[in-house]
N, C-alpha and C positions, 0 to 999 in steps of 0.2 A: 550064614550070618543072618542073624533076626531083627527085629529090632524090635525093641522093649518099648512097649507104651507108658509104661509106668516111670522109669529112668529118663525118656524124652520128658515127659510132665516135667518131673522134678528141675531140671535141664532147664526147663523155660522158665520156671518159677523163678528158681538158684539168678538165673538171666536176668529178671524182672526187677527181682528185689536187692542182686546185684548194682542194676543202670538206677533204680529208685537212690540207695546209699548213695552210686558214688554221685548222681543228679544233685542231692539234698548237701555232701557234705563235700565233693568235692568242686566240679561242674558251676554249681550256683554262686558259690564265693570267689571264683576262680573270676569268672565273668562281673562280677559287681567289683572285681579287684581291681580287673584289666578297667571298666569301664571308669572306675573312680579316677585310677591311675591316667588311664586316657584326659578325660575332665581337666584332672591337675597339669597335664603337661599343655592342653590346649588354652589354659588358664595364663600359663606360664610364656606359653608363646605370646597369647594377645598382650599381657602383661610386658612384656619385651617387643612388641609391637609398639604398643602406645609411648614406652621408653624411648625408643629407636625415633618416634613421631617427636616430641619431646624433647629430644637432643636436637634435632633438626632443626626444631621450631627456633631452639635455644640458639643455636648455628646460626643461623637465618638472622635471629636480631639481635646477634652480637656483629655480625659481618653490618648488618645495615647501619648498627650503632657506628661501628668502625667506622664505616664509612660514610657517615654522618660528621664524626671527629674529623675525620682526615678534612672534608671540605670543609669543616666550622674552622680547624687549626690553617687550613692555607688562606681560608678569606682574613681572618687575624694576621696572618704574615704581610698580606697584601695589605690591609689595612696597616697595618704599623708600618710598612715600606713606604707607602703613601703619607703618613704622618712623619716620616724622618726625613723624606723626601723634601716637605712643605717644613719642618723645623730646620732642616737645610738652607732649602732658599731664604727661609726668613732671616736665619743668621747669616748669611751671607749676605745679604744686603743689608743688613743692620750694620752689617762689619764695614759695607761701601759705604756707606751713610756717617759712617763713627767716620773712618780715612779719611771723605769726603771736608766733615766738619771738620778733623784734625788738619786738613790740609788750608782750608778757608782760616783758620784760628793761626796759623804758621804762617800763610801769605801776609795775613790781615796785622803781625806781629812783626814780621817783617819788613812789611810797608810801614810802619809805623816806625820800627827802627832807622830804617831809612830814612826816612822823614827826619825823624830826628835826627840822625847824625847829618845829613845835609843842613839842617839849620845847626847843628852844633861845629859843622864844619864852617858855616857862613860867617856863624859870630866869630868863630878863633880867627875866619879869615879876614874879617873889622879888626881884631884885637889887633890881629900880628900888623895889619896896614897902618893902622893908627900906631902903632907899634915903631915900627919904619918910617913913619911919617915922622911922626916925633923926634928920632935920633935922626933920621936926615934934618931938621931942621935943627935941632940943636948942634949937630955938627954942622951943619952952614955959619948957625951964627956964631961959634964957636971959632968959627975957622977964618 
């Protein structure tokens, strides 16, 4: 076996200008492809990062909003409790106060009824005596 000096050349040329093509046409876009593509995906990530950050935030002050609401809505419950409460007593004793006067107005109508029929009782009891007084003495002298 020999080996051919001239056929190795060739061989390393063929090699050379081989690794040159596929370096230039395939090698070099390959790599600008991956790296592009790389770029976009880490693009995509931070992009879905900042989203993810973003919802959270969103998260965060819808939940404080809530619950913001929730104590603004139960101090308004309280407070309206407190106001039905006091329109409560108020009417309730408006209502003693009306009873009260309705009852004083009923004694006060009463008593006066009374009154009057005591003196309306007094005079029928003049009339009726005077009454009897009368026919007793007209039947005395009658008689």
């Amino acid at each position: 076996m020999s080996i051919n000096i001239s056929e190795m050349i060739w061989t390393i040329i063929c090699f050379f200008a081989l690794l040159f093509v596929l370096n230039t046409f395939l090698f070099k876009p390959l790599i600008r492809f991956m790296d592009e593509r790389r770029s976009r995906i880490d693009a995509g990530l931070e992009e879905a990062r900042r989203a993810e950050e973003a919802r959270e935030e969103a998260r965060q002050a819808a939940e404080e909003s809530w619950s913001a609401r929730s104590l603004e809505a139960r101090h308004l419950i309280t407070q309206g409790k407190l106001e039905d409460d006091k329109l409560h007593t108020s009417t309730v004793e408006e209502a003693h106060l009306r009873v009260a006067q309705a009852r004083e107005e009923a004694q006060a109508a009463v008593a006066q009824e009374e009154s009057q029929a005591r003196e309306e009782a007094r005079l029928a009891g003049r009339e009726l005596a005077e009454t009897l007084a009368d026919r007793l003495l007209d039947n005395g002298e009658a008689g």
